[in-house]
Backbone as CSV, one residue per row, in Angstrom:
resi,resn,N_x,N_y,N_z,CA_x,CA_y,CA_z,C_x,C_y,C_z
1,UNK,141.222,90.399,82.759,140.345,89.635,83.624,139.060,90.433,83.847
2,UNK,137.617,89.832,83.830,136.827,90.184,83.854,136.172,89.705,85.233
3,UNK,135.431,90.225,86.069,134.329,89.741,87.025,132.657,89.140,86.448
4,UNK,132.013,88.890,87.681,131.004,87.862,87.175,130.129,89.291,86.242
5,UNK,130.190,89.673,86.792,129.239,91.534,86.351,129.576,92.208,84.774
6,UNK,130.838,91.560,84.255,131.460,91.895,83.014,131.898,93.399,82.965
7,UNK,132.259,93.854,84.136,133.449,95.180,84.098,134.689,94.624,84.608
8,UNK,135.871,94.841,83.885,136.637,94.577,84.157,137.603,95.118,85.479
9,UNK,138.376,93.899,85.923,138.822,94.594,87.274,140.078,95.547,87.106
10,UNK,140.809,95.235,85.960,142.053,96.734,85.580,141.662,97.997,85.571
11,UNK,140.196,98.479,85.417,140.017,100.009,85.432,140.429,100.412,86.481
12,UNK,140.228,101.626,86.722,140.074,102.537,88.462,138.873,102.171,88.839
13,UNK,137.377,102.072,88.449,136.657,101.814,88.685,135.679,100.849,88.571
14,UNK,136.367,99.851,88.432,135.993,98.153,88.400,135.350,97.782,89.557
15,UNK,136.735,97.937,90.532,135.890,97.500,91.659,135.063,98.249,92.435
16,UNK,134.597,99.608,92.072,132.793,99.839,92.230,132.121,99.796,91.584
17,UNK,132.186,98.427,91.145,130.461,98.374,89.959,129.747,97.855,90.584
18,UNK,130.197,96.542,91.301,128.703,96.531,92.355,128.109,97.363,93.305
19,UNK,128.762,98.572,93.109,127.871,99.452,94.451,127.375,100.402,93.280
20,UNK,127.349,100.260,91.981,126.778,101.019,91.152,125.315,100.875,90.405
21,UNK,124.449,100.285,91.134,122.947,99.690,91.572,122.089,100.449,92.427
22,UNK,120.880,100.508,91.821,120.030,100.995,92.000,119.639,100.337,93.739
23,UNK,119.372,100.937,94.738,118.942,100.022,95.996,117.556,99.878,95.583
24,UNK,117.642,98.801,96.886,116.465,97.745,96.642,115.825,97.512,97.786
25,UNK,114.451,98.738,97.235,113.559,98.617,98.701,113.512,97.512,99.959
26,UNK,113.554,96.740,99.210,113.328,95.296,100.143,114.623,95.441,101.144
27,UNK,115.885,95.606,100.572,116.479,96.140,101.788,116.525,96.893,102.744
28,UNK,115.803,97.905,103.088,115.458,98.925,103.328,114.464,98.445,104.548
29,UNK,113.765,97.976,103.715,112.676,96.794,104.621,113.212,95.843,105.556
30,UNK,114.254,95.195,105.420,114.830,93.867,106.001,115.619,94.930,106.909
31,UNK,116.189,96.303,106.805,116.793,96.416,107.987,116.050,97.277,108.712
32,UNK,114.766,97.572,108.916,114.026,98.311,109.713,113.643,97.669,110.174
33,UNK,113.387,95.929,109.773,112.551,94.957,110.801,113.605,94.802,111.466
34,UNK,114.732,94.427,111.322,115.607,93.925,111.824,116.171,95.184,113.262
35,UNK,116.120,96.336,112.416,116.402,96.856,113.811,115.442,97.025,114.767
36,UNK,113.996,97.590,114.628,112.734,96.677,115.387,112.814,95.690,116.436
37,UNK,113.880,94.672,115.726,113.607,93.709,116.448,115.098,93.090,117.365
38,UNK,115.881,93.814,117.079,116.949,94.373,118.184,116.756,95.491,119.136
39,UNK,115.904,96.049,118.738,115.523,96.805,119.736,115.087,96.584,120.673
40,UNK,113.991,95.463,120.770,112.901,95.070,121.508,111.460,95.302,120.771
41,UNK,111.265,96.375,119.879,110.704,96.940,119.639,110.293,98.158,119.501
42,UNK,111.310,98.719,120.242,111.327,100.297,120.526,111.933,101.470,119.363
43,UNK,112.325,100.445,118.171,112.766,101.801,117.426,112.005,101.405,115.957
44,UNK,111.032,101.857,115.770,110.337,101.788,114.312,110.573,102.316,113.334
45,UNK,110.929,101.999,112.191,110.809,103.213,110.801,110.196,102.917,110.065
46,UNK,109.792,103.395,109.060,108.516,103.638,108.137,109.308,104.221,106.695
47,UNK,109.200,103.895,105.531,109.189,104.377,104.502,108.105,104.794,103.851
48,UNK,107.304,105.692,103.706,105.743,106.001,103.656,105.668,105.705,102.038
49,UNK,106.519,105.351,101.120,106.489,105.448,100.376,106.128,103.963,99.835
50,UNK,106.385,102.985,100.628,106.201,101.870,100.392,104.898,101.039,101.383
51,UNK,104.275,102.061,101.517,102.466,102.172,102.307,101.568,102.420,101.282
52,UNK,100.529,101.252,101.702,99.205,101.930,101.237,98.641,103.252,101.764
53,UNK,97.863,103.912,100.606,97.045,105.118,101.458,96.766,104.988,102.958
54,UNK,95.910,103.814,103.344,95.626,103.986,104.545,96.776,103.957,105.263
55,UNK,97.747,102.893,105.544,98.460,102.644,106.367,99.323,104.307,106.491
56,UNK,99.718,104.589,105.099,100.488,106.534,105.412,99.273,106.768,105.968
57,UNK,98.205,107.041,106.243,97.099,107.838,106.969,97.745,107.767,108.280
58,UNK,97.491,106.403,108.645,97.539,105.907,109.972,99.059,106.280,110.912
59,UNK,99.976,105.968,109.868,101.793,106.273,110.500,101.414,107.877,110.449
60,UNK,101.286,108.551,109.931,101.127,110.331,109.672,100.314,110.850,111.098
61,UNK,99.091,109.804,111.122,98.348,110.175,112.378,99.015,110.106,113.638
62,UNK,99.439,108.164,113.975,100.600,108.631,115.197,101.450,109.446,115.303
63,UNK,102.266,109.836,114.300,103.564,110.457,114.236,103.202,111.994,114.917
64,UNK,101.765,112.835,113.975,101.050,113.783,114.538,101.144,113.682,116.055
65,UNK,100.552,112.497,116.413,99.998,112.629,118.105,101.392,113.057,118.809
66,UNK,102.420,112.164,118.219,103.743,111.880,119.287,104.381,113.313,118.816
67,UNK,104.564,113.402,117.869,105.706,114.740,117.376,105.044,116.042,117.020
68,UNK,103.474,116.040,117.047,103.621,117.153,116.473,103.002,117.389,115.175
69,UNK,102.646,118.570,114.425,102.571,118.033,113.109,103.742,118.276,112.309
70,UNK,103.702,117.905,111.228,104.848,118.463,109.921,105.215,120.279,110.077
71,UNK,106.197,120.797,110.391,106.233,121.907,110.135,106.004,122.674,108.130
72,UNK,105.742,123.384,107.524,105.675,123.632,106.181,107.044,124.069,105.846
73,UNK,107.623,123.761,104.814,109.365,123.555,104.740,109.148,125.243,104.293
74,UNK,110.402,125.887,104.546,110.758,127.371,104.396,111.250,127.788,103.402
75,UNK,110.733,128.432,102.701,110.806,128.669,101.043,111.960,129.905,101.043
């Protein structure tokens, strides 16, 4: 017997092939709004990676004001 994915479910490891996928920013996205917005608003996250230049300017700048800056990681 095969699944819709075409690994079969008799291996040992059949049934993790769907968690064997690359994630998908957009999820990532859907649960930061989402917690945002269980929050009230009070808990934000940011993936800077999925920002324009400016907007990382701008999250880097608040983050500065509130936290501080970046410490330089310890070699």
């Amino acid at each position: 017997m095969t699944r819709p994915n075409g690994y079969p479910t008799s291996t040992s490891i059949g049934k993790f092939a769907d968690q064997m996928r690359d994630p998908d920013p957009a999820n990532g996205r859907k649960a930061a709004r989402e917690m945002r917005e269980r929050s009230g608003g009070k808990w934000v996250f940011f993936n800077t990676e999925n920002l324009t230049w400016p907007e990382e300017a701008r999250v880097n700048q608040l983050a500065d004001e509130i936290y501080g800056p970046l410490k330089e990681p310890s070699q």
